[in-house]
ZADO-1210 file (C-alpha; in nm, 4 decimals, padded with zeros to 6 digits):
<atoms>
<atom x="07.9055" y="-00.8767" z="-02.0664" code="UNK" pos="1"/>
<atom x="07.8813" y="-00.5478" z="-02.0846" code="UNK" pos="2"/>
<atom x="07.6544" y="-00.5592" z="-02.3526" code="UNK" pos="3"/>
<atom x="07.4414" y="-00.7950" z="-02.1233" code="UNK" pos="4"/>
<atom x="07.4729" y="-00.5169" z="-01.8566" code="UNK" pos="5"/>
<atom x="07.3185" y="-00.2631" z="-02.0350" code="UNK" pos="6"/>
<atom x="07.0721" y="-00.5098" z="-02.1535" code="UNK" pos="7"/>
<atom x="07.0050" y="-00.6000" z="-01.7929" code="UNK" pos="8"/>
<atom x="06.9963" y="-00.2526" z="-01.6898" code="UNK" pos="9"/>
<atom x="06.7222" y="-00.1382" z="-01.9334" code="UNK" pos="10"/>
<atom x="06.4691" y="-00.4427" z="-01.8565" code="UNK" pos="11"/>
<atom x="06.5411" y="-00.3538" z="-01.5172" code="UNK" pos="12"/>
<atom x="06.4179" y="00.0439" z="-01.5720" code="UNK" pos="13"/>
<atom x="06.1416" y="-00.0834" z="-01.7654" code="UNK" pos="14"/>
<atom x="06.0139" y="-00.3139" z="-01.4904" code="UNK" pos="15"/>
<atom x="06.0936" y="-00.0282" z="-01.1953" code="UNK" pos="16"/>
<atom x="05.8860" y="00.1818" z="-01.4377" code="UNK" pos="17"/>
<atom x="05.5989" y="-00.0792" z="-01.4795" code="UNK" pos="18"/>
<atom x="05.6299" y="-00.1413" z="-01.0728" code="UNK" pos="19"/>
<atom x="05.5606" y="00.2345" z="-01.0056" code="UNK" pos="20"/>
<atom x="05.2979" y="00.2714" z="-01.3205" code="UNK" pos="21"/>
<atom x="05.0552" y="-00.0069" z="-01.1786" code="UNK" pos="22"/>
<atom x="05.1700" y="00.1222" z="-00.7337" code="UNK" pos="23"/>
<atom x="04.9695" y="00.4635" z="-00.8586" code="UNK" pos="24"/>
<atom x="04.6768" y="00.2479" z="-01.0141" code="UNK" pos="25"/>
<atom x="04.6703" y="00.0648" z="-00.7095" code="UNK" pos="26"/>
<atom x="04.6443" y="00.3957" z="-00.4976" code="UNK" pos="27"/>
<atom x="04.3740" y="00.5794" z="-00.7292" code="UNK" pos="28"/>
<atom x="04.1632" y="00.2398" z="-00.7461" code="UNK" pos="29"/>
<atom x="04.1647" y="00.2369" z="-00.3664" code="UNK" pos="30"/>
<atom x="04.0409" y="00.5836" z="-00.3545" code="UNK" pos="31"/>
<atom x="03.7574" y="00.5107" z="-00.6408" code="UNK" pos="32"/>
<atom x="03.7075" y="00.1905" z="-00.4203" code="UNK" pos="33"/>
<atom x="03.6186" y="00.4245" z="-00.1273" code="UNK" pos="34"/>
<atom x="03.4391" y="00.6719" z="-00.3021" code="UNK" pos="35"/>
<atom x="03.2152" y="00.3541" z="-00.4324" code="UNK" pos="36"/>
<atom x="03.1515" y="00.2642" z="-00.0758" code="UNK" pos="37"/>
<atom x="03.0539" y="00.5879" z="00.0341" code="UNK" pos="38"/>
<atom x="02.8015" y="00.6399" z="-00.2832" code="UNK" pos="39"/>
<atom x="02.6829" y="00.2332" z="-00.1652" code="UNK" pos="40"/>
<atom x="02.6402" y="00.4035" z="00.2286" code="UNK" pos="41"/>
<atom x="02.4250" y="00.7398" z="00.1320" code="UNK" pos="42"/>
<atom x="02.2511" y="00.5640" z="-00.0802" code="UNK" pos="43"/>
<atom x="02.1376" y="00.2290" z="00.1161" code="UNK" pos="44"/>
<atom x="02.0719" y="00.5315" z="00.3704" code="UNK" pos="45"/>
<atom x="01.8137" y="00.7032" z="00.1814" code="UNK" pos="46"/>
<atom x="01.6967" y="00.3679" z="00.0942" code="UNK" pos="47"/>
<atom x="01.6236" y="00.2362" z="00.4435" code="UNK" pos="48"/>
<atom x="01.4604" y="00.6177" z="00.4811" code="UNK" pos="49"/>
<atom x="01.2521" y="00.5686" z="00.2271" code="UNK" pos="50"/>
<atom x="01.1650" y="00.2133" z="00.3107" code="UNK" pos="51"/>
<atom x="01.0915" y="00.4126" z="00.6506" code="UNK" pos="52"/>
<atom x="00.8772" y="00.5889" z="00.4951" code="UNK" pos="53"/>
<atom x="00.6268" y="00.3704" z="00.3601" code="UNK" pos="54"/>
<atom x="00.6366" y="00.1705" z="00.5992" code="UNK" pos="55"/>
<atom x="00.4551" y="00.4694" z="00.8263" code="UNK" pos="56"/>
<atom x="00.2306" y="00.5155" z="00.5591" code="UNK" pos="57"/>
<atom x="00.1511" y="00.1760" z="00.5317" code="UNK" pos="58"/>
<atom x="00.0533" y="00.1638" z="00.9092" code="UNK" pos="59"/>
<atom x="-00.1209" y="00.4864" z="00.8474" code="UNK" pos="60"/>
<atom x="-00.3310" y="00.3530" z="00.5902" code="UNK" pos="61"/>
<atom x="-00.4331" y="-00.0080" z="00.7467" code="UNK" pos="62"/>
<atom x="-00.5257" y="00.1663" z="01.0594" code="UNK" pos="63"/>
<atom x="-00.7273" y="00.3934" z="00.8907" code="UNK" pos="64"/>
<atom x="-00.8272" y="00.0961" z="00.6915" code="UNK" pos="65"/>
<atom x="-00.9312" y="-00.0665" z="01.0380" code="UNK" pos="66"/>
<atom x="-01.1180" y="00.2629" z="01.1682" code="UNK" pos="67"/>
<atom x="-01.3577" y="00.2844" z="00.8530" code="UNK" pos="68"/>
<atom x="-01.4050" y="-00.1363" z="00.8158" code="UNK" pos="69"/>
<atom x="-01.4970" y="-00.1165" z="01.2069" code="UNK" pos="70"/>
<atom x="-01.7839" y="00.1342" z="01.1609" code="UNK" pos="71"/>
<atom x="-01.8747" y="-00.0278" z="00.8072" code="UNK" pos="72"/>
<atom x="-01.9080" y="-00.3781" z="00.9576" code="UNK" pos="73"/>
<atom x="-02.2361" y="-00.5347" z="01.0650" code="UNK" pos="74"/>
<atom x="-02.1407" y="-00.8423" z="01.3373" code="UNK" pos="75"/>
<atom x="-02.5428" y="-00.9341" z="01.3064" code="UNK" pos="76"/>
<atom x="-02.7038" y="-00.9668" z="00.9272" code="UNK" pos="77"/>
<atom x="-03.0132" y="-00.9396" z="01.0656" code="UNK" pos="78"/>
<atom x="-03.0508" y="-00.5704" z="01.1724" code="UNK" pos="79"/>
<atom x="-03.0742" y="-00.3161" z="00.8436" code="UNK" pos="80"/>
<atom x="-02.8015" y="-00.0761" z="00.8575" code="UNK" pos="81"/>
<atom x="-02.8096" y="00.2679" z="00.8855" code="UNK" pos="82"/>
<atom x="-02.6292" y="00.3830" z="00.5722" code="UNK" pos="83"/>
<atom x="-02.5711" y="00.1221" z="00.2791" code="UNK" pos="84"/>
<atom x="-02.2025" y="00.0395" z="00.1433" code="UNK" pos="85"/>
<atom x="-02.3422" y="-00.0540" z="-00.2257" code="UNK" pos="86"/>
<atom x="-02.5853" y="-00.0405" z="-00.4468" code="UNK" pos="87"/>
<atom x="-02.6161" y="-00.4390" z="-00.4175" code="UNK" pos="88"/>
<atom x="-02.6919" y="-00.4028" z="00.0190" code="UNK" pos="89"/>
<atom x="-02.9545" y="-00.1559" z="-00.0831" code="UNK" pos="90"/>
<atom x="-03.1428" y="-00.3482" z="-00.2898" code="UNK" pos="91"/>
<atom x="-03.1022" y="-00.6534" z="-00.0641" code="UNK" pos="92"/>
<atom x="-03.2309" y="-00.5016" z="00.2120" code="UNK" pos="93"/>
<atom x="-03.5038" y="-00.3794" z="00.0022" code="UNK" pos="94"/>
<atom x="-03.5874" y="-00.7092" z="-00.0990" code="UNK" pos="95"/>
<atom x="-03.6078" y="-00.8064" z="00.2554" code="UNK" pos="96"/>
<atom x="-03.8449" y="-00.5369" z="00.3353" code="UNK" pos="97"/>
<atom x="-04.0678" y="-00.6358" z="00.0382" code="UNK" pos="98"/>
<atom x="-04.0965" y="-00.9791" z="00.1690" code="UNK" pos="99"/>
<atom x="-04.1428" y="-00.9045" z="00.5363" code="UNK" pos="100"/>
<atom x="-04.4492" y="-00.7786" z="00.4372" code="UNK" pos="101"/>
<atom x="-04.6064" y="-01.0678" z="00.3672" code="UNK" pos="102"/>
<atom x="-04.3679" y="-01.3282" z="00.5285" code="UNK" pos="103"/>
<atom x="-04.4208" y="-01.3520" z="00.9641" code="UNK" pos="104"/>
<atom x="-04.0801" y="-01.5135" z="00.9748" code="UNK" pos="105"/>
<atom x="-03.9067" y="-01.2896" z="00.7831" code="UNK" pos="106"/>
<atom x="-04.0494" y="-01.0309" z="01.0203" code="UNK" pos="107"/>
<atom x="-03.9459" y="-01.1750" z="01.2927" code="UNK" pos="108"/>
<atom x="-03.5985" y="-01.2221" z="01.2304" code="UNK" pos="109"/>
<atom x="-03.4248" y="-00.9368" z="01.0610" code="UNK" pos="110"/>
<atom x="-03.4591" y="-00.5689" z="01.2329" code="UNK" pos="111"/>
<atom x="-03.5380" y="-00.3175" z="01.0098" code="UNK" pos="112"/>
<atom x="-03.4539" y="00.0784" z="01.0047" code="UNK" pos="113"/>
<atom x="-03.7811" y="00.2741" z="01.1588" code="UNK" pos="114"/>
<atom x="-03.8933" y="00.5114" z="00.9248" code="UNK" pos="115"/>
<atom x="-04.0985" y="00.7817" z="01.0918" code="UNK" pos="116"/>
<atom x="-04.4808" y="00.7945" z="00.8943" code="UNK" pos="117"/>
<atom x="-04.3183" y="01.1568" z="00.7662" code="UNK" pos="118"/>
<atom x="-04.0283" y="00.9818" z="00.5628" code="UNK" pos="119"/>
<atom x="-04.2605" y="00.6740" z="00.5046" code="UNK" pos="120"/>
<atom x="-04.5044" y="00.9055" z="00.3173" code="UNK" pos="121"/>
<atom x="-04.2910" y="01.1183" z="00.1943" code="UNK" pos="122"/>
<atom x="-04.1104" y="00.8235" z="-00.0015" code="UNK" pos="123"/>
<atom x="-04.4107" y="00.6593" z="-00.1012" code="UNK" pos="124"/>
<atom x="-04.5452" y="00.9600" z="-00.2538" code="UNK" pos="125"/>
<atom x="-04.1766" y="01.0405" z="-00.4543" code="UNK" pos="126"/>
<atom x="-04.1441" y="00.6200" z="-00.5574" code="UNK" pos="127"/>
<atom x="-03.7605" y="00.7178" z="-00.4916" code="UNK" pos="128"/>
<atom x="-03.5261" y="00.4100" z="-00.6000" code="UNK" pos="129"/>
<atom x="-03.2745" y="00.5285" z="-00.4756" code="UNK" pos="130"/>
<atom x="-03.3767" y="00.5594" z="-00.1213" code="UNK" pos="131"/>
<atom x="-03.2529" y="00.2749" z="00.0741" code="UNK" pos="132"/>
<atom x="-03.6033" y="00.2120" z="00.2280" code="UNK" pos="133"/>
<atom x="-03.7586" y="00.2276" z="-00.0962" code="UNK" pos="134"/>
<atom x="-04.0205" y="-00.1187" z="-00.1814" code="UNK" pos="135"/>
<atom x="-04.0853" y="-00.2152" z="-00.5535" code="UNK" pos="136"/>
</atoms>
């Protein structure tokens, strides 16, 4: 019995020292639990800040966007712009001046950009391409 006592008595210290051996890895993997959560908060913080961020910019930039399509945009195909937004609207709109001159219809339906008789000459003379009221 006593034998069995001391037996007894040593399992027992083991497990008591087991017991307190995995109460402190409870404790320290709380507090590396909390730490986790607090590295998980700043950083879905600067997330959402930086998600913040471009968001604004995004605004920025289709509003901007919205400003330069606005004063780009022709609502009527008919009247010859101004300034030309490619290389392709140029030469279509040259085209159409090329064929108003002989075509009455085509005259009468699309407006085209008044060149004074200065720039008209002036143009002529040069045979610039690359003016936007140039005719080939």
């Amino acid at each position: 019995m006593t034998r069995s006592l001391g037996e007894s008595s040593g399992k027992v210290t083991q497990l008591s020292d087991s017991i307190a051996f995995f109460k402190s890895i409870i404790s320290d993997t709380k507090k590396a639990i909390a730490l986790a959560e607090k590295s998980i908060d700043l950083l879905e913080n600067k997330c959402q800040h930086q998600e913040d961020i471009i968001s604004a910019k995004d605004r920025k930039i289709i509003a901007l966007v919205d400003q330069i399509l606005s004063k780009t945009k022709h609502s009527d195909v008919t009247i010859e712009p101004e300034i030309y937004s490619s290389t392709h609207e140029n030469k279509l709109w040259a085209k159409r001046r090329s064929e108003s001159e002989y075509d009455l219809e085509t005259r009468k339906n699309i407006h085209f950009v008044l060149l004074n008789s200065f720039e008209e000459k002036f143009y002529s003379l040069r045979n610039d391409v690359s003016h936007p009221f140039h005719i080939q």
